[in-house]
Every structure is written in C-alpha cells, then in structure tokens.
C-alpha positions as CSV (number, residue, x, y, z in Angstrom):
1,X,74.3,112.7,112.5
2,X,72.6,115.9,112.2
3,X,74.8,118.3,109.6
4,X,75.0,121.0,112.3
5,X,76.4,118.3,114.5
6,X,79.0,117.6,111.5
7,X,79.8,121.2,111.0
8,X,80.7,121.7,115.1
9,X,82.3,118.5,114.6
10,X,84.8,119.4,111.7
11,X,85.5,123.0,113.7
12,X,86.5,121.3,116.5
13,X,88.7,119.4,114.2
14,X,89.6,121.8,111.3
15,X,89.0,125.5,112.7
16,X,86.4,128.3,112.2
17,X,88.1,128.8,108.6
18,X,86.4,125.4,106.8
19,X,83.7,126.7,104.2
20,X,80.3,125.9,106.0
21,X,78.2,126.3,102.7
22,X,80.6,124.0,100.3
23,X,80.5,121.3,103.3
24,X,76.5,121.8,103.4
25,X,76.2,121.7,99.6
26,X,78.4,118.3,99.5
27,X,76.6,116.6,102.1
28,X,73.2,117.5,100.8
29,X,71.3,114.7,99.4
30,X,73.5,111.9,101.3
31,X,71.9,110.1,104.1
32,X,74.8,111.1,106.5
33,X,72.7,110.0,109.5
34,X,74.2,106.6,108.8
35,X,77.8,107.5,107.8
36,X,80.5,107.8,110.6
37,X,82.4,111.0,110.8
38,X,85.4,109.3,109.2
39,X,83.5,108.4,106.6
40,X,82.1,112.2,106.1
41,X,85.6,113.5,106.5
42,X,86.4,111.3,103.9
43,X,84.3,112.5,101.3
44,X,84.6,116.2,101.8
45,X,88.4,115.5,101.0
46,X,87.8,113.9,98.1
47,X,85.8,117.0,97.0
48,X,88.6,119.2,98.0
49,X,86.5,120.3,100.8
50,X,89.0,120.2,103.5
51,X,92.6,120.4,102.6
52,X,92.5,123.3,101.0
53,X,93.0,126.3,103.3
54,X,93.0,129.2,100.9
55,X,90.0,128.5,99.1
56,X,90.9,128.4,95.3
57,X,90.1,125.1,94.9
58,X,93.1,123.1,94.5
59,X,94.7,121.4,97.7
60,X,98.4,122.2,97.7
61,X,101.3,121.5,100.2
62,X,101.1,123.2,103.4
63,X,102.9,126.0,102.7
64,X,101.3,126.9,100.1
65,X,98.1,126.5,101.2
66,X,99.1,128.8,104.2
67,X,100.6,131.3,101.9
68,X,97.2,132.1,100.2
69,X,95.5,132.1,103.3
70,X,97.8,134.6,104.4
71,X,97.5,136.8,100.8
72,X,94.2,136.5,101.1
73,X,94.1,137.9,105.1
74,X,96.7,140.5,104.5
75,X,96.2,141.6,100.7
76,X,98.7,139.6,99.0
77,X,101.5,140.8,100.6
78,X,103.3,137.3,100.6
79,X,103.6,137.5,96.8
80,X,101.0,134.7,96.3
C-alpha cells in the first residue's frame, strides 16, 4: 500500500485533522506494502499518532482531547 493510499485511507477513517507529516515520518523506513491497514493503524497508535486530537503529544480521554482541539481552534477560550 502506497503511503498516499494510507494517508486517504486514515482521512476517510480519522478526518482531515490527523498530522500527515508525523504519519509519514512513522511509516518511513517500514515496508508497509506488506502490512494491512489494521496493522498500520495499529502502529501509529502506538506512537501516539492517532488518538491524540490536539496535538500535544499525549492521548487523553475524549474530552479532553476535544477540549485542546477546541483551545487550540478558538484561542484557549475553553480554559485548556
């Protein structure tokens, strides 16, 4: 699987907010043609790839995931 294959693959599945270069730079240097897609999934959540909505690294519960993502759209205006 070709990683712009992967990258439609995990919008479709994830949204247009998953980080494109952090998914590239995971998956670079892994022969990928030969893992499934559950199997790529997988390993970007292991890296904290996916999960983690707001982008500081850490995968949280939902909320709070969503209440950085929010802080950081709207300038921290939901006291995160």
């Amino acid at each position: 699987m070709e990683i712009n294959e992967i990258i439609s693959q995990l919008k479709d599945k994830f949204g247009n907010s998953i980080n494109v270069e952090q998914i590239t730079e995971k998956l670079k240097g892994f022969d990928h043609s030969k893992m499934s897609f559950t199997e790529i999934i997988a390993k970007l959540k292991d890296g904290n790839i996916l999960g983690d909505l707001d982008g500081d690294g850490k995968v949280e519960s939902t909320i709070d995931e969503l209440k950085g993502k929010a802080s950081k759209m709207f300038g921290g205006i939901f006291g995160k």
